[in-house]
CHARMM-style PDB file with segment names, atoms N, HN, CA, C and O in Angstrom:
ATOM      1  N   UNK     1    -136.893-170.961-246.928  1.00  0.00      PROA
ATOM      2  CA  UNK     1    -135.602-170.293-246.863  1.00  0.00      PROA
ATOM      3  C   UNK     1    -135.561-169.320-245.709  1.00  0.00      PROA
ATOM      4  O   UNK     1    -136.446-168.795-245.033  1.00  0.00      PROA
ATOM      5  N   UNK     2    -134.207-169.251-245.705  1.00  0.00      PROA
ATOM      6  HN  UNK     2    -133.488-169.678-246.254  1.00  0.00      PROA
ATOM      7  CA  UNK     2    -134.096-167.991-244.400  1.00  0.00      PROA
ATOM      8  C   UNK     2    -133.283-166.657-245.107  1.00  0.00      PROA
ATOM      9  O   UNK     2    -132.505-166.786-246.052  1.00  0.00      PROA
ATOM     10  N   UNK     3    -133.554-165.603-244.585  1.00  0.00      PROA
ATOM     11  HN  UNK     3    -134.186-165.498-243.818  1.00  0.00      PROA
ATOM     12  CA  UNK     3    -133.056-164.454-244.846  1.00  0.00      PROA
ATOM     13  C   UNK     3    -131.488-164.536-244.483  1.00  0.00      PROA
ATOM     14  O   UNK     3    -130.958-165.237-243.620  1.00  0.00      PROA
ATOM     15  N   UNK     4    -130.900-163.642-245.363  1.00  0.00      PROA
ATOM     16  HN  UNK     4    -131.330-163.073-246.064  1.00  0.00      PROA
ATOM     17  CA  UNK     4    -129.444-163.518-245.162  1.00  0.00      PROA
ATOM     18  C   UNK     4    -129.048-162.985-243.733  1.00  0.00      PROA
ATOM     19  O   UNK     4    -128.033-163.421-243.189  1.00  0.00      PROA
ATOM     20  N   UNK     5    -129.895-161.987-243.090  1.00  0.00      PROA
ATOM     21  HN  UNK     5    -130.719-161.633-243.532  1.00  0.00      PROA
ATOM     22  CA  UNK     5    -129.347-161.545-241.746  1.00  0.00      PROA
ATOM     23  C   UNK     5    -129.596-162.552-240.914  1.00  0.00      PROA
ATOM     24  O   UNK     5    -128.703-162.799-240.103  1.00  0.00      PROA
ATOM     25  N   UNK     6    -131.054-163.537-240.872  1.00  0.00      PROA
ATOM     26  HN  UNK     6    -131.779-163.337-241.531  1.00  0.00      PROA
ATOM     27  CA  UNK     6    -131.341-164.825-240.166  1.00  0.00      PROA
ATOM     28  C   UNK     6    -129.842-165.864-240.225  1.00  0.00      PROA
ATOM     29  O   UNK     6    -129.327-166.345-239.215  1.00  0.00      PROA
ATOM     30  N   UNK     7    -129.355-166.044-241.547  1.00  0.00      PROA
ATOM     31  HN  UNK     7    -129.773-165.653-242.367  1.00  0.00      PROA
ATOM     32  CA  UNK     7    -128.443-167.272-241.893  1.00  0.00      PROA
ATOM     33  C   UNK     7    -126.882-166.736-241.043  1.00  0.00      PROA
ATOM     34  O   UNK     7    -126.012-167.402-240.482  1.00  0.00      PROA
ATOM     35  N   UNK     8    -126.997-165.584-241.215  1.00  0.00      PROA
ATOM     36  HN  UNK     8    -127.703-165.043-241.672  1.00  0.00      PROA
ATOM     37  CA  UNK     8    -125.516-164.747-240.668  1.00  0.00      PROA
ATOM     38  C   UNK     8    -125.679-164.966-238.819  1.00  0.00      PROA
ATOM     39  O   UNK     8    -124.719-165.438-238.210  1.00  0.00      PROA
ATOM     40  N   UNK     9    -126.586-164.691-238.287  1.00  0.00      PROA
ATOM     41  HN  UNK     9    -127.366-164.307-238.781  1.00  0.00      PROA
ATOM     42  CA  UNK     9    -127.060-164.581-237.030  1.00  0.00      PROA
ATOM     43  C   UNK     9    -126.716-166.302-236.611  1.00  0.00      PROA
ATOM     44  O   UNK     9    -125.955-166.639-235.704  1.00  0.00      PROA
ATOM     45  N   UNK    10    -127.193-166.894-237.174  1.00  0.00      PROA
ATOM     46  HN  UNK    10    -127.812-166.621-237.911  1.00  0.00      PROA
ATOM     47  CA  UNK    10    -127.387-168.481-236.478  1.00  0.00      PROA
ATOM     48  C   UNK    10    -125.939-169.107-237.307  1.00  0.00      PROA
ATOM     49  O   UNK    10    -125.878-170.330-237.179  1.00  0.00      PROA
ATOM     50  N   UNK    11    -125.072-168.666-237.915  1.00  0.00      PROA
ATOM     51  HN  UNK    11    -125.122-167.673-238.019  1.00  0.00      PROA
ATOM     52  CA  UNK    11    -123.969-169.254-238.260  1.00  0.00      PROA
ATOM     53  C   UNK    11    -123.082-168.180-237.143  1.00  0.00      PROA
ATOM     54  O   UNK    11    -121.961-168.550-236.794  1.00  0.00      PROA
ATOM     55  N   UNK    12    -123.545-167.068-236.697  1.00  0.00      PROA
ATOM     56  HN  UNK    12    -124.456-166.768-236.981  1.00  0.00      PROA
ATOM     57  CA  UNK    12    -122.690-166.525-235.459  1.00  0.00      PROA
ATOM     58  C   UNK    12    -123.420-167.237-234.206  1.00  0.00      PROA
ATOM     59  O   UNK    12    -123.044-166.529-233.272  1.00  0.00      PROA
ATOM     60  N   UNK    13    -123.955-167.882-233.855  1.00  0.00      PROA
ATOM     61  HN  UNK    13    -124.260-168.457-234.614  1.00  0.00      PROA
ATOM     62  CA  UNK    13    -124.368-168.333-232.321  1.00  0.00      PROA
ATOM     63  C   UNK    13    -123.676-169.925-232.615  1.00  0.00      PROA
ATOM     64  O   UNK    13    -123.092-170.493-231.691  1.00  0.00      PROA
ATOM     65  N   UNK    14    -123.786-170.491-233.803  1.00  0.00      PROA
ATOM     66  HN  UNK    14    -124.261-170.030-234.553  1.00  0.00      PROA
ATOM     67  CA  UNK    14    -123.422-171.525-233.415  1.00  0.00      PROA
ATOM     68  C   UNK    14    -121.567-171.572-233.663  1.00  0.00      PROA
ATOM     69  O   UNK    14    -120.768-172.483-233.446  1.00  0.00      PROA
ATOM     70  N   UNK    15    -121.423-170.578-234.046  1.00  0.00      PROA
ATOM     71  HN  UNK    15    -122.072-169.838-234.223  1.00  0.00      PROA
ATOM     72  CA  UNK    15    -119.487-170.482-233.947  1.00  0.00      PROA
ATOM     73  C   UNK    15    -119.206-170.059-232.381  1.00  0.00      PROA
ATOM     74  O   UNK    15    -118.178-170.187-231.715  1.00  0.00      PROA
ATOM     75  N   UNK    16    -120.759-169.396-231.962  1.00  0.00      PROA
ATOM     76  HN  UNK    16    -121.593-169.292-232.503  1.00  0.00      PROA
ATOM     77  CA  UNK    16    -120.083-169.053-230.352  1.00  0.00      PROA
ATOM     78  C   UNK    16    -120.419-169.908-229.832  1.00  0.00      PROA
ATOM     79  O   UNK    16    -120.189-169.660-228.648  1.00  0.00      PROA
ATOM     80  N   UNK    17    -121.093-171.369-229.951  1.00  0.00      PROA
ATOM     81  HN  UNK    17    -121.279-171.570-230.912  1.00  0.00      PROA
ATOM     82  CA  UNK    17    -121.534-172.301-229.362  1.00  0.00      PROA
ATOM     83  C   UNK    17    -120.176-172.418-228.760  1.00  0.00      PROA
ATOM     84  O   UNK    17    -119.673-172.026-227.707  1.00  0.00      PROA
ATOM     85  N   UNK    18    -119.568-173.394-230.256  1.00  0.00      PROA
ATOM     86  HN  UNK    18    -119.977-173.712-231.111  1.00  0.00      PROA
ATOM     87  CA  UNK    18    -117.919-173.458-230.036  1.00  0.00      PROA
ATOM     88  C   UNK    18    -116.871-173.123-229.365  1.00  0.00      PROA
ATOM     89  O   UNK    18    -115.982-173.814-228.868  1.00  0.00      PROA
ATOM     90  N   UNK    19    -117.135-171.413-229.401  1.00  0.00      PROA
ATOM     91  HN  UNK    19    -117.858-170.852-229.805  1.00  0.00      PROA
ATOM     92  CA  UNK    19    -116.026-170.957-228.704  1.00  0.00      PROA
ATOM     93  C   UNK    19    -116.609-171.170-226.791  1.00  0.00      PROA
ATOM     94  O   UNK    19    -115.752-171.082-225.911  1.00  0.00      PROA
ATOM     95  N   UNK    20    -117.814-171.388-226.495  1.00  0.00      PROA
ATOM     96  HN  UNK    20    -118.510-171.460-227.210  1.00  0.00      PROA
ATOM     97  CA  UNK    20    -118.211-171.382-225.075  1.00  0.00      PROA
ATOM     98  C   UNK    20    -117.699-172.284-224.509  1.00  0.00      PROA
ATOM     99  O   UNK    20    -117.230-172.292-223.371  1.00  0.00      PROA
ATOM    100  N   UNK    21    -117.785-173.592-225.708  1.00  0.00      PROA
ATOM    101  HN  UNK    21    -118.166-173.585-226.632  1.00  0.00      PROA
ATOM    102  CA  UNK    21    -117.522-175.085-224.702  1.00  0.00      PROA
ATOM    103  C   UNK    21    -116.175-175.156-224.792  1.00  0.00      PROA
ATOM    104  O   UNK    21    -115.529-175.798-223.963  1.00  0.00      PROA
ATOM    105  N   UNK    22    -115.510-174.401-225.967  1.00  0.00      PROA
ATOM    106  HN  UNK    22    -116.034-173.879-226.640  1.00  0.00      PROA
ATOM    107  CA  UNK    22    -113.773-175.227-226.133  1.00  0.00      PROA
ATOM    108  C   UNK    22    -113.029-174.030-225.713  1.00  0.00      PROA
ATOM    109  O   UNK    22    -111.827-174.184-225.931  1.00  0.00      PROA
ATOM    110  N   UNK    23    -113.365-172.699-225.099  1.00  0.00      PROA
ATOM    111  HN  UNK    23    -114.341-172.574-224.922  1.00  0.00      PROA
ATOM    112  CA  UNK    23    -112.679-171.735-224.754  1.00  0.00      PROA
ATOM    113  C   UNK    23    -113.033-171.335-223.606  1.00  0.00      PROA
ATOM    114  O   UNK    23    -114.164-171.687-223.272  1.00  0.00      PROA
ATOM    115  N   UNK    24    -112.194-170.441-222.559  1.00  0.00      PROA
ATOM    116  HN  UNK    24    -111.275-170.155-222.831  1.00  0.00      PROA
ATOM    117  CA  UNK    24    -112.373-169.594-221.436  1.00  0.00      PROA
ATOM    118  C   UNK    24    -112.180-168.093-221.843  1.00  0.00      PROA
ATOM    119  O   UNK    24    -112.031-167.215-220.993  1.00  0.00      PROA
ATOM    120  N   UNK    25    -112.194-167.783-223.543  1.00  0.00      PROA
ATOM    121  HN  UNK    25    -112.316-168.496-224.234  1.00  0.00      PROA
ATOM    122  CA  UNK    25    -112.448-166.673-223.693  1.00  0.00      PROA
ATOM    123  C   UNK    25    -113.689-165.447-223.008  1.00  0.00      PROA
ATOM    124  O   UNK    25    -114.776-165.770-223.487  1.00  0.00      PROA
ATOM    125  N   UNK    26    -113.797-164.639-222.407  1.00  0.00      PROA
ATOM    126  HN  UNK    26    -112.914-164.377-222.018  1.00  0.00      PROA
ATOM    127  CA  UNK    26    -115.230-163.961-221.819  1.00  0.00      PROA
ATOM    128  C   UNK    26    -116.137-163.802-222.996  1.00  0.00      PROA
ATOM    129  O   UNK    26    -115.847-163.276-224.070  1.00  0.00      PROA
ATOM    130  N   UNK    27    -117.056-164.229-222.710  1.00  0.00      PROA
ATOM    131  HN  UNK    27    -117.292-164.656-221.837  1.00  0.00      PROA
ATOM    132  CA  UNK    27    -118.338-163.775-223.687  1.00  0.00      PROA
ATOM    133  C   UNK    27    -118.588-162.550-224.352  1.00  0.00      PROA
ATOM    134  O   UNK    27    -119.159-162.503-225.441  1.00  0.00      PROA
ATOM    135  N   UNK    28    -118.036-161.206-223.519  1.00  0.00      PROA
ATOM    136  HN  UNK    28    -117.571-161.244-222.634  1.00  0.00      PROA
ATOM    137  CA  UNK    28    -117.828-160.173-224.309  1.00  0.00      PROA
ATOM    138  C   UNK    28    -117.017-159.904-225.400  1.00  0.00      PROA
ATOM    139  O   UNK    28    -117.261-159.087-226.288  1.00  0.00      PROA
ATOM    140  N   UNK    29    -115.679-160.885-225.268  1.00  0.00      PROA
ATOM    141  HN  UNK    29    -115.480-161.549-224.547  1.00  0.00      PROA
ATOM    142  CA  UNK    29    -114.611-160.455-226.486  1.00  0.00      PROA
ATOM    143  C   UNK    29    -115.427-161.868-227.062  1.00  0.00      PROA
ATOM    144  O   UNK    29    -114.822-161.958-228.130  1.00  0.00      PROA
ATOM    145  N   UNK    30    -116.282-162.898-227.075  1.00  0.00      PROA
ATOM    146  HN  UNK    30    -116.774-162.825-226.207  1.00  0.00      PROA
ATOM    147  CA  UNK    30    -116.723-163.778-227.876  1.00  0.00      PROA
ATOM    148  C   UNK    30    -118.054-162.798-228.904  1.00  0.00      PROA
ATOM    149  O   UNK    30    -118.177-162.811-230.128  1.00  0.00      PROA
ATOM    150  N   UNK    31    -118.566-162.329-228.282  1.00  0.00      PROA
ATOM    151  HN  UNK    31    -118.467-162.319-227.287  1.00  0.00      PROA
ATOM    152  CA  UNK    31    -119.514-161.488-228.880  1.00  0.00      PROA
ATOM    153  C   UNK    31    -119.339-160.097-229.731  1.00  0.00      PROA
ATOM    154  O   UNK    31    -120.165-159.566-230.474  1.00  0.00      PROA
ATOM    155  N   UNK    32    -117.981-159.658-229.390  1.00  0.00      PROA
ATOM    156  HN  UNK    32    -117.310-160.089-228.787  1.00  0.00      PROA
ATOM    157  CA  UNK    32    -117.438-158.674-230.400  1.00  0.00      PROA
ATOM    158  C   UNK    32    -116.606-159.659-231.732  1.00  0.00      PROA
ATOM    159  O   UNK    32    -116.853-159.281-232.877  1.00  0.00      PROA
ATOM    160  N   UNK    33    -115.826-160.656-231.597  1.00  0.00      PROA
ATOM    161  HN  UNK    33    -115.625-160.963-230.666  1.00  0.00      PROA
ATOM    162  CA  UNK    33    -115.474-161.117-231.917  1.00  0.00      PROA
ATOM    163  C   UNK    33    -116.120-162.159-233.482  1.00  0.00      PROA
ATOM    164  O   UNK    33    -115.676-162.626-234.531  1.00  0.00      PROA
ATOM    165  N   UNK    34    -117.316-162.079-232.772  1.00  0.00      PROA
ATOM    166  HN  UNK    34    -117.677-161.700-231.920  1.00  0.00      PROA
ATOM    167  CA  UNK    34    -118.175-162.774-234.099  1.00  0.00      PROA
ATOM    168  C   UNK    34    -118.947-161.695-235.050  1.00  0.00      PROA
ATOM    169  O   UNK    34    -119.555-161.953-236.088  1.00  0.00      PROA
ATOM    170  N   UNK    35    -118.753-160.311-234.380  1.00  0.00      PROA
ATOM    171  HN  UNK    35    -118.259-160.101-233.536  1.00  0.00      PROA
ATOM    172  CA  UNK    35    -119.623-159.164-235.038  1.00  0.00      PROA
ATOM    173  C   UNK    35    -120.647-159.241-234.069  1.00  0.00      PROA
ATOM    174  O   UNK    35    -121.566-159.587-234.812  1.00  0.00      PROA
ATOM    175  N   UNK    36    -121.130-159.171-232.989  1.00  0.00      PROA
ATOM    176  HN  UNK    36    -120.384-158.891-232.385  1.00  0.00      PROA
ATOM    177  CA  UNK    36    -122.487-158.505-232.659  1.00  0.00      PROA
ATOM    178  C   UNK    36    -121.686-157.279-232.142  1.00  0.00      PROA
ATOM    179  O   UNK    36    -120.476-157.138-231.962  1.00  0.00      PROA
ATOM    180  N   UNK    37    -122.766-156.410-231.953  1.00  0.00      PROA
ATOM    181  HN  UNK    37    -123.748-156.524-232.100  1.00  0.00      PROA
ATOM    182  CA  UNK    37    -122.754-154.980-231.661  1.00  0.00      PROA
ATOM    183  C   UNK    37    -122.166-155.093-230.111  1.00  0.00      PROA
ATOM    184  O   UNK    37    -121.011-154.672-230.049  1.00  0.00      PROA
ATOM    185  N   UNK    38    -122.622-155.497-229.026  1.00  0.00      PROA
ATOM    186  HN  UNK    38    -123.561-155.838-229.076  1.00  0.00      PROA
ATOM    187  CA  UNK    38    -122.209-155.396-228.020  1.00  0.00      PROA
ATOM    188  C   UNK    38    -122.816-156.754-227.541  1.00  0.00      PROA
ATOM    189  O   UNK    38    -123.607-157.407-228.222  1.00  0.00      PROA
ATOM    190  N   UNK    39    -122.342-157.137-226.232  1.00  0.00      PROA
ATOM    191  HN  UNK    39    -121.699-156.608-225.679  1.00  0.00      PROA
ATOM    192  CA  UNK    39    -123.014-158.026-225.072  1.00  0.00      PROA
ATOM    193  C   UNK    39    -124.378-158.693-224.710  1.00  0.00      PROA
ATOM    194  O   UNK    39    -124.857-159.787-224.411  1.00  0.00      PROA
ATOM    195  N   UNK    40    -124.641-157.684-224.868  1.00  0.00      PROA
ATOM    196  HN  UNK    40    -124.252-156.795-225.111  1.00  0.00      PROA
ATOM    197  CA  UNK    40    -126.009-157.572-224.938  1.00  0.00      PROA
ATOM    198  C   UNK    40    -127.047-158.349-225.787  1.00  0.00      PROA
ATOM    199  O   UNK    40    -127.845-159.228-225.463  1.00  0.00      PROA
ATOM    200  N   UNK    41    -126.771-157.711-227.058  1.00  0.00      PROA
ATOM    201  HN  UNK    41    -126.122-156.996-227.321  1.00  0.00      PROA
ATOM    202  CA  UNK    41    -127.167-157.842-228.409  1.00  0.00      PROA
ATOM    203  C   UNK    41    -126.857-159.350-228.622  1.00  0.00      PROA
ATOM    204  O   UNK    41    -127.727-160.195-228.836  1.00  0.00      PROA
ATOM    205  N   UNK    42    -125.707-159.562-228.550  1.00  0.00      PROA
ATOM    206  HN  UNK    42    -125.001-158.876-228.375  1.00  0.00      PROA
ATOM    207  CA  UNK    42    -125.156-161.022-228.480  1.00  0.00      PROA
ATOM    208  C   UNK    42    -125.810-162.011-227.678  1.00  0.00      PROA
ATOM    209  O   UNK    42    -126.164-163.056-228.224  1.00  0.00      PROA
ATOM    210  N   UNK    43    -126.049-161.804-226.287  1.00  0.00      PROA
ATOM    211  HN  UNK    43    -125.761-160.956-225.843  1.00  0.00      PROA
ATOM    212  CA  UNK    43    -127.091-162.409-225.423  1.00  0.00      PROA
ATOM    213  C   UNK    43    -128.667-162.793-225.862  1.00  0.00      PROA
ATOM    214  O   UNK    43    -129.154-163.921-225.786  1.00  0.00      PROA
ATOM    215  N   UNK    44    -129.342-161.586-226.336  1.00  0.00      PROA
ATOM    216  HN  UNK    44    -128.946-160.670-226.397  1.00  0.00      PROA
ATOM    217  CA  UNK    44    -130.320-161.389-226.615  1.00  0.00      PROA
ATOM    218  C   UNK    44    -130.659-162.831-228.111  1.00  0.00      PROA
ATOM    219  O   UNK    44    -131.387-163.814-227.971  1.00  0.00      PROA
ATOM    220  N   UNK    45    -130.204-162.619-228.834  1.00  0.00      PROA
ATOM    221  HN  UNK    45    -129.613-161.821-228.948  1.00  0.00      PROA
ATOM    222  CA  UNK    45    -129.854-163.658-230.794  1.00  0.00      PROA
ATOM    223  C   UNK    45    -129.468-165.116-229.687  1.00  0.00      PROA
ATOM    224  O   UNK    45    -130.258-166.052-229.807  1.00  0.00      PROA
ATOM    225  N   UNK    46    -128.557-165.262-228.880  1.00  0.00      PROA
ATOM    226  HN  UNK    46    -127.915-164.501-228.783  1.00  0.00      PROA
ATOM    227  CA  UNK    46    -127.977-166.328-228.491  1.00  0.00      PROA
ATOM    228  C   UNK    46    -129.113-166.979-227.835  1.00  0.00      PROA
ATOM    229  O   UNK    46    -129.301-168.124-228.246  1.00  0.00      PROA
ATOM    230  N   UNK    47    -129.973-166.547-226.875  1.00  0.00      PROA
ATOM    231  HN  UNK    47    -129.820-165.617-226.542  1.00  0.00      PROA
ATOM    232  CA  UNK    47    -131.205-166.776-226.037  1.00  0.00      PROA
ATOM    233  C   UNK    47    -132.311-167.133-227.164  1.00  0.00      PROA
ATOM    234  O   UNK    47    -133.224-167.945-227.320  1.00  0.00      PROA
ATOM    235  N   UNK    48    -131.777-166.186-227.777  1.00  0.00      PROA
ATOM    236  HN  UNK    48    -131.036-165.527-227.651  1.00  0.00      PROA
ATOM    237  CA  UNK    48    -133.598-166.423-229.252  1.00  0.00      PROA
ATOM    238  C   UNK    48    -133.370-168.010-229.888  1.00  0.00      PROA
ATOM    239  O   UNK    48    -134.238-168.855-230.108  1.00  0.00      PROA
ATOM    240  N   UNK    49    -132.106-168.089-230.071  1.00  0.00      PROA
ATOM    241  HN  UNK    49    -131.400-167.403-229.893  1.00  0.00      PROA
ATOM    242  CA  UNK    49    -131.812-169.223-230.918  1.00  0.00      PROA
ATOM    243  C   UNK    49    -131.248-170.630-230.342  1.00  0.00      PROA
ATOM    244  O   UNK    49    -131.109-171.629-231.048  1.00  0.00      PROA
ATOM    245  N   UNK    50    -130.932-170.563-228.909  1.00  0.00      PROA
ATOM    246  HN  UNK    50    -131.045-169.751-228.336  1.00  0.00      PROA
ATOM    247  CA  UNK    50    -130.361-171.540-228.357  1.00  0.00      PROA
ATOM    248  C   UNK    50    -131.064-171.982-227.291  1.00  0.00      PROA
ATOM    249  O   UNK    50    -131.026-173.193-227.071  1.00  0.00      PROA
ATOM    250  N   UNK    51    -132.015-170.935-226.220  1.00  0.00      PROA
ATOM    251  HN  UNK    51    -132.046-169.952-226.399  1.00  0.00      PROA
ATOM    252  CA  UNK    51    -133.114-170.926-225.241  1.00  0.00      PROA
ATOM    253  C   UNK    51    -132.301-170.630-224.362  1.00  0.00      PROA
ATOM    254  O   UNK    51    -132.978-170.262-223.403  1.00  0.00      PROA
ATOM    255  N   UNK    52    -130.913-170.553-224.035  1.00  0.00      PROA
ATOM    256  HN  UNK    52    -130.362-170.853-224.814  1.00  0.00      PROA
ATOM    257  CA  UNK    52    -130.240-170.286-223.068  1.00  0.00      PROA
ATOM    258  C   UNK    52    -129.334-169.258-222.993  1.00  0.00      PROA
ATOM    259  O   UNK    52    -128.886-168.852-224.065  1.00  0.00      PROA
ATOM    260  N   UNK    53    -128.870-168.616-221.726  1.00  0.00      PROA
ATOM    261  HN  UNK    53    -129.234-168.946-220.856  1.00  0.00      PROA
ATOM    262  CA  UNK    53    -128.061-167.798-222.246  1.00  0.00      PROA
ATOM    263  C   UNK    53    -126.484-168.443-222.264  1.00  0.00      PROA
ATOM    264  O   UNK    53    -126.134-169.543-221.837  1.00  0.00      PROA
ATOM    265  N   UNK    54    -125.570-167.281-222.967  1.00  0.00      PROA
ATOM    266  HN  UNK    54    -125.855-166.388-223.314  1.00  0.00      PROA
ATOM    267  CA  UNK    54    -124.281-167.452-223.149  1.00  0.00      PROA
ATOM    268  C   UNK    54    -123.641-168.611-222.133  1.00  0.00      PROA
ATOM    269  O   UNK    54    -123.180-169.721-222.399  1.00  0.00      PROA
ATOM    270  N   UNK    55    -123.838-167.727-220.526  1.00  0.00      PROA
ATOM    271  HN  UNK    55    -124.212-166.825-220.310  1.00  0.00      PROA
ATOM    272  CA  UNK    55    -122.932-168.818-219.473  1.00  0.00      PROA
ATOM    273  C   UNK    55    -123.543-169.221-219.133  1.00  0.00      PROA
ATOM    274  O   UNK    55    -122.999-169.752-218.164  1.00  0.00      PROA
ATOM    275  N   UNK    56    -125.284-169.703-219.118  1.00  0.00      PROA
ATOM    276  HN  UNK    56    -125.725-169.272-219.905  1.00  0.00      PROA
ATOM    277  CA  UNK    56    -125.567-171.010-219.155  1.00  0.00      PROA
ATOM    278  C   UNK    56    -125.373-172.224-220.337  1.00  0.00      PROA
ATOM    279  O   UNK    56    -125.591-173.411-220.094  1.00  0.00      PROA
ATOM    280  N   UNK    57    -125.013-171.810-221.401  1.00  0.00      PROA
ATOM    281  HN  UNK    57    -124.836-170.846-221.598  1.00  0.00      PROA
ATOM    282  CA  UNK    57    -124.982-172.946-221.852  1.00  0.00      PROA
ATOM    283  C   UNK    57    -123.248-173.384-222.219  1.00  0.00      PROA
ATOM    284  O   UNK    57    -122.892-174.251-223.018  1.00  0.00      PROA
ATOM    285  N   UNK    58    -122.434-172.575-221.448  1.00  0.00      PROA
ATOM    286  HN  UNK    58    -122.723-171.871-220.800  1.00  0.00      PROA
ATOM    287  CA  UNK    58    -121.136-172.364-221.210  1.00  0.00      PROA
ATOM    288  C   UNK    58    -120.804-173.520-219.431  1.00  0.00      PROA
ATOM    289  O   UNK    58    -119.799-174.210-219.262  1.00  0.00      PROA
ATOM    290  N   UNK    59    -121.799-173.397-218.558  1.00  0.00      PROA
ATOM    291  HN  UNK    59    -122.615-172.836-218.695  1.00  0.00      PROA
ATOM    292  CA  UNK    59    -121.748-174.160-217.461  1.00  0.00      PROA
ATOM    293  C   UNK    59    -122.461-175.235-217.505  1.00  0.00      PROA
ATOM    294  O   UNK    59    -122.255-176.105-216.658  1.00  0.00      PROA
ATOM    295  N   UNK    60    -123.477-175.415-218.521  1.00  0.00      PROA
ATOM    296  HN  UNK    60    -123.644-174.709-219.208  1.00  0.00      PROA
ATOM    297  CA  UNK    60    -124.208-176.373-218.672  1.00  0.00      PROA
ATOM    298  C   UNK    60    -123.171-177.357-219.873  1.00  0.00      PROA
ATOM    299  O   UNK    60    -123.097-178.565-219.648  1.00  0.00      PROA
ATOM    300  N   UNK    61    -122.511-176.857-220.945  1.00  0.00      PROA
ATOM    301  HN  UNK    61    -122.571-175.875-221.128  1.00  0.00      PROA
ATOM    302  CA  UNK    61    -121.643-177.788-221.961  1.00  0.00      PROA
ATOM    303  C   UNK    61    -120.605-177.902-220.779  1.00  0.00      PROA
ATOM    304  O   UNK    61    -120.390-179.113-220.807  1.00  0.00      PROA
ATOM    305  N   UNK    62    -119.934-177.469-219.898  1.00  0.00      PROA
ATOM    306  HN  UNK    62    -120.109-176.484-219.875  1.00  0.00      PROA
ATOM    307  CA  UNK    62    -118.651-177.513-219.281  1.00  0.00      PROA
ATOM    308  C   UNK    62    -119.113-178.594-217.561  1.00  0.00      PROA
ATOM    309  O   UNK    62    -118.260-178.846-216.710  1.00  0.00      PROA
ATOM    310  N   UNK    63    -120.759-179.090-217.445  1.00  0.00      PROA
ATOM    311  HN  UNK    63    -121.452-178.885-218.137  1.00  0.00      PROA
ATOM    312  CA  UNK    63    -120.703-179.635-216.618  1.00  0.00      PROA
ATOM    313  C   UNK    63    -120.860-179.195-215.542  1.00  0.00      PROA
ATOM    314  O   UNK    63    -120.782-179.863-214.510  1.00  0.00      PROA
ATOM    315  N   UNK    64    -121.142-177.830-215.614  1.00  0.00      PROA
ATOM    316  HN  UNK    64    -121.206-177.288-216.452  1.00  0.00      PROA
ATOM    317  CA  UNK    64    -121.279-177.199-213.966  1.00  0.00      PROA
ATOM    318  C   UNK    64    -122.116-176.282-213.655  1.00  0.00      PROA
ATOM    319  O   UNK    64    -122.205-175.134-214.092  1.00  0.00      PROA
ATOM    320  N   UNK    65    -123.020-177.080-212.517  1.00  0.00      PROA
ATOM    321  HN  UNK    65    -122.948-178.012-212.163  1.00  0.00      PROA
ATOM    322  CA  UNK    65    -124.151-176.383-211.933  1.00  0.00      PROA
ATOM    323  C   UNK    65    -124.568-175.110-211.628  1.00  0.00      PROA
ATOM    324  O   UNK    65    -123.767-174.492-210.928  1.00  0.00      PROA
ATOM    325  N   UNK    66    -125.657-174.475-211.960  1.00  0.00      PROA
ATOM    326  HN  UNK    66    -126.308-174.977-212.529  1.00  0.00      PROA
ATOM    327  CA  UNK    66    -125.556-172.710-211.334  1.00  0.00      PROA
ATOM    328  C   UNK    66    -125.487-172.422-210.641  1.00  0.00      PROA
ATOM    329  OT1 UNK    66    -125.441-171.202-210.482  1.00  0.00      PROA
TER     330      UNK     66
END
């Protein structure tokens, strides 16, 4: 099993998966938006759990090179 803050964390990265590939919302109002604390914080959980960050895996789902 996973801990409730673990299950909350990875059901928020993969709703921001979502919003990266099907939106041009900025990652900052995506990351307040799901509850992380700031930008940052959001980056940091997103990297732990996905290996990439936010707008790489925002240019990488959308097809476009760094």
């Amino acid at each position: 099993g996973v801990s409730p803050q673990t299950f909350l964390i990875k059901t928020r990265v993969q709703a921001a998966c979502e919003a990266l590939r099907n939106t041009g919302t900025p990652i900052g109002d995506i990351a307040l938006d799901l509850g992380f604390y700031d930008q940052s914080s959001f980056t940091g959980h997103f990297r732990h759990h996905m290996g990439v960050t936010p707008l790489r895996y925002r240019r990488e789902s959308q097809g476009i090179g760094n």
